[in-house]
Every structure is written in C-alpha cells, then in structure tokens.
C-alpha angles and dihedrals in degrees: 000000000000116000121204091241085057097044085046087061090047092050092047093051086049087060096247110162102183098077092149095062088034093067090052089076112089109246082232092066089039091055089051094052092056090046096056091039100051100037123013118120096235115103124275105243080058100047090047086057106059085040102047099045119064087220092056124107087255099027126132137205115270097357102109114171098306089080102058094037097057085046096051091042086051092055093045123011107171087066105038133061128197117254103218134145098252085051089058093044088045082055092045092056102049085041090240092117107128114237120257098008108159090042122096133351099022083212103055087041085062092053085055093044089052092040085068101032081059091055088045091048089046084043096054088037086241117172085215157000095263083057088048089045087052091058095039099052089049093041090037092051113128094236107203117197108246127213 
C-alpha cells in the first residue's frame, strides 16, 4: 500500500514543485488516483485526463501532468513517456514539438506528446522513454550564460 512518504518521492521524481499543496491531498485520494490511473479499463487519453487536471475526477492538487505521465512511464516504459517541461523545450528545439499542445483535451494532447517523443526515441535508437527523458532532460535544460 502506498504510503505518503512513498507517493511524495513519486511526486518529486515526476518534477512536481508544489510539495507543500501536494500533501494536502489525503493519501486515500492519492491511492486512488494511481489505481485509476494504472489500471482502470477506460482509455488512456481519458484516464490522463481526470488525473492530470485538478478538476478531474482523480485529480490532485498541484500534480499537473507531470504526475500521470511519470507513473505511467514507471509501469511501462517502453510505451509511455514522461510529460515534463525539458521534454517540451528538447522537442522545440528539434522543431518536433506538436502543435497546440497544451490546448485542448489534455489527454489527447499526451498521445501526441508521446507520438513525438516515439519518432524522437526511433530516431536516437533508445531502447525507451526513461533513456528519451535522459536526453531530453540534458538537451531540454534552460543554460543560462554564466559570468
């Protein structure tokens, strides 16, 4: 059973920044969300959805998409690729970035983030989506010129 020491260490390897509004949410609600989102039958543009807006039926305070999107990337990752900002700025820069995506069904929006993210993984020659979230984090980093 997930404790809330184990689901704040998830949330902090998903990149969440807001711990403090994350912990408001009772680990009850937060097992549930993993539950749902791991393994209920709906489809997954639907279940990331409920999980990845606050608003959604799963959906917990200061998560964002970040959240599912880590989880699911944990259970498989050879399917499912993390939604983070470095990964956005990776696919800016090698003008793979889908169009509108953070407009509309956040769902929908995730299957074409992972529809790039695949062409970007064929492309590398990864064998998954944690080893295209490595080079993404290091090619997606803000550098700032130092003095």
């Amino acid at each position: 059973m997930l404790t809330q020491s184990q689901a704040d260490a998830l949330y902090r390897g998903a990149g969440g920044r807001q711990i403090s509004k994350f912990r408001t949410n009772p680990i009850t609600d937060v097992r549930d969300a993993v539950d749902f989102l791991l393994y209920d039958t709906i489809k997954l543009e639907n279940r990331f959805e409920e999980c990845a807006l606050e608003t959604g039926g799963f959906g917990l305070v200061g998560a964002g998409r970040e959240w599912p999107s880590y989880l699911l990337t944990l259970r498989e990752p050879a399917l499912f690729a993390p939604w983070s900002p470095h990964s956005e700025r990776a696919l800016r820069r090698l003008r793979m970035l889908p169009p509108g995506l953070k407009q509309g069904h956040p769902g929908l929006c995730y299957i074409d983030l992972l529809d790039a993210m695949q062409v970007l993984r064929v492309r590398l020659g990864l064998p998954d989506f944690r080893a295209v979230d490595e080079f993404c984090y290091f090619n997606g980093r803000n550098l700032k010129a130092r003095a």
